[in-house]
C-alpha positions as a printed NumPy array, in Angstrom:
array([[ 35.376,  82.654,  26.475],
       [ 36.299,  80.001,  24.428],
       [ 37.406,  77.662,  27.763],
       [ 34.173,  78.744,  29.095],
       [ 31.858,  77.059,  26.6  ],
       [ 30.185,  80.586,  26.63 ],
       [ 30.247,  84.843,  25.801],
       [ 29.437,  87.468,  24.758],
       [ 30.264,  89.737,  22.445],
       [ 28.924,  93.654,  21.692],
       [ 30.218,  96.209,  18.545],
       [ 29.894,  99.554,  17.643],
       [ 28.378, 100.26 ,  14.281],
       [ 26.741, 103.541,  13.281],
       [ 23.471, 104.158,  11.289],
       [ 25.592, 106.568,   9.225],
       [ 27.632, 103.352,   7.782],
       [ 24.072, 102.015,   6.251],
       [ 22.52 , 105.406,   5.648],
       [ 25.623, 107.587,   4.527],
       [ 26.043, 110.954,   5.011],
       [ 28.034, 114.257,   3.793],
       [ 31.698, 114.558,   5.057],
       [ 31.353, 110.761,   6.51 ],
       [ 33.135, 108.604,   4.146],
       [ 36.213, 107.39 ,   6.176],
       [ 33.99 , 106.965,   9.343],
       [ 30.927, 105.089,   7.38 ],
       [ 33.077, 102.468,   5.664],
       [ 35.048, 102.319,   9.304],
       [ 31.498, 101.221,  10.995],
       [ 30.923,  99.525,   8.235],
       [ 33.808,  96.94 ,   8.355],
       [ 32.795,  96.832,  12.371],
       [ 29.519,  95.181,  11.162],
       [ 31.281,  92.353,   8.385],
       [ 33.701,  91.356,  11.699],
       [ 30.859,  91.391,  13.758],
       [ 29.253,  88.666,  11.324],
       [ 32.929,  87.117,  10.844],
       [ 33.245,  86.819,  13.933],
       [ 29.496,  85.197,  15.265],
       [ 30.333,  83.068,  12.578],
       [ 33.773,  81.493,  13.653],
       [ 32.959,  81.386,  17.457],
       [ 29.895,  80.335,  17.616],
       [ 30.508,  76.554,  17.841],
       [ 32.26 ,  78.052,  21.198],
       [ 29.087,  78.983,  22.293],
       [ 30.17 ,  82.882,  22.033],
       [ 27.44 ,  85.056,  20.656],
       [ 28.44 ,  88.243,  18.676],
       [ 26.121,  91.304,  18.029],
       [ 26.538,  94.773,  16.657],
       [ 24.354,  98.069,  17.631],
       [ 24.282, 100.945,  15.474],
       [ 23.645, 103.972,  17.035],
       [ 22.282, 107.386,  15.609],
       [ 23.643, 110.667,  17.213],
       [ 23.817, 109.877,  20.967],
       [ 23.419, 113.179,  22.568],
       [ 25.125, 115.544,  20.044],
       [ 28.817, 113.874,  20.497],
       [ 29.009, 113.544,  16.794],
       [ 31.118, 116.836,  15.32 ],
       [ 28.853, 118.077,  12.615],
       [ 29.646, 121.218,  11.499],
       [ 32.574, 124.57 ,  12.186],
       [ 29.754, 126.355,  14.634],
       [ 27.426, 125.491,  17.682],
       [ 25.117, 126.753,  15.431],
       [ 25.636, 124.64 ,  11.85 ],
       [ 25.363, 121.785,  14.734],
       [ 22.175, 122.723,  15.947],
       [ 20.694, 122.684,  12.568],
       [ 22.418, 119.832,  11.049],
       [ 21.28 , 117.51 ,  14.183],
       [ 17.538, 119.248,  13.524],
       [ 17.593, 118.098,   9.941],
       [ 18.713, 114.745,  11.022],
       [ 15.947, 114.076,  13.485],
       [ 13.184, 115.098,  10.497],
       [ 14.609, 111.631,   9.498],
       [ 13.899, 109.557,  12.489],
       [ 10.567, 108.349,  13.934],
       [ 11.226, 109.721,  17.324],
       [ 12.905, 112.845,  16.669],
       [ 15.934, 113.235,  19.216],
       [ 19.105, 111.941,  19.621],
       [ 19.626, 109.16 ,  21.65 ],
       [ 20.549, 109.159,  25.519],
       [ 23.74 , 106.425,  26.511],
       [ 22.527, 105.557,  29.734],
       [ 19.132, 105.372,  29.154],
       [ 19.083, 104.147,  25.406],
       [ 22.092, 102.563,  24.561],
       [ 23.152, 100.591,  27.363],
       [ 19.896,  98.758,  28.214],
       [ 20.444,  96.994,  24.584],
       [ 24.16 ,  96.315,  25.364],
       [ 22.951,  94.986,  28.858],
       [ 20.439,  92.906,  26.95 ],
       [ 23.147,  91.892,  24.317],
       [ 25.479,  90.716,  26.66 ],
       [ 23.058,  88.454,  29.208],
       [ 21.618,  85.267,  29.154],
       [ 17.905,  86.422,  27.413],
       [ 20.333,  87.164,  23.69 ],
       [ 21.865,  83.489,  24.258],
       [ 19.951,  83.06 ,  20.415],
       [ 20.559,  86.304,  19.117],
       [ 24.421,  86.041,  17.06 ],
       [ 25.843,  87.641,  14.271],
       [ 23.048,  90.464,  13.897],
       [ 22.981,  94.765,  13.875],
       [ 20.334,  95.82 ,  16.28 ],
       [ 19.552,  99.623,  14.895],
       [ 19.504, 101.492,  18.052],
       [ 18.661, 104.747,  16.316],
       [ 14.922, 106.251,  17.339],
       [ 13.604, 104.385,  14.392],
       [ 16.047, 106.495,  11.8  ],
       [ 16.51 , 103.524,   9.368],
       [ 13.472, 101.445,   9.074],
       [ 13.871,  98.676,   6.722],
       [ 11.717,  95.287,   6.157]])
């Protein structure tokens, strides 16, 4: 990238990191160090003209384990969605990539060093 003048480059975060949540402590402060490279990162290369952006998912179609039963899933992903603006988890093809398609072409060449909350409006913030 660097010999190229140009790139582009796309992390995972997770709401959970900002938000928190029971029985997520290793995996929030994970996500959250994913975010401080990310900003590292847009930081150091972007005199190379390589862009760096993190998206932070909420529950992408119930592949977070949450929970010993099918059941204590169920309800714990219900209780979640009370939370978020659209109420349901999100779909990868249809939610998640279109941002990291937008992330990674030409139209972010502006956008660097930033956490795009790709969540169903879960964590609104000013």
């Amino acid at each position: 990238m660097r010999e190229q003048g140009r790139g582009r480059i796309v992390t995972m975060g997770s709401s959970i990191g900002l938000t928190g949540a029971p029985g997520y402590g290793p995996y929030g402060a994970a996500k959250e160090g994913v975010r401080a490279l990310t900003r590292t990162a847009a930081r150091e290369w972007g005199e190379y003209g390589i862009t760096v952006n993190c998206i932070c998912p909420a529950s992408v179609a119930h592949r977070m384990p949450v929970g010993d039963s099918d059941d204590e899933r169920a309800a714990a992903f219900a209780e979640m969605y009370k939370e978020q603006a659209l109420g349901r988890d999100g779909d990868p093809e249809a939610d998640i990539a279109p941002v990291v398609a937008f992330l990674l072409s030409n139209a972010s060449q502006y956008l660097t060093g930033q956490t795009l909350m790709v969540d169903g409006g879960g964590v609104i913030r000013a």
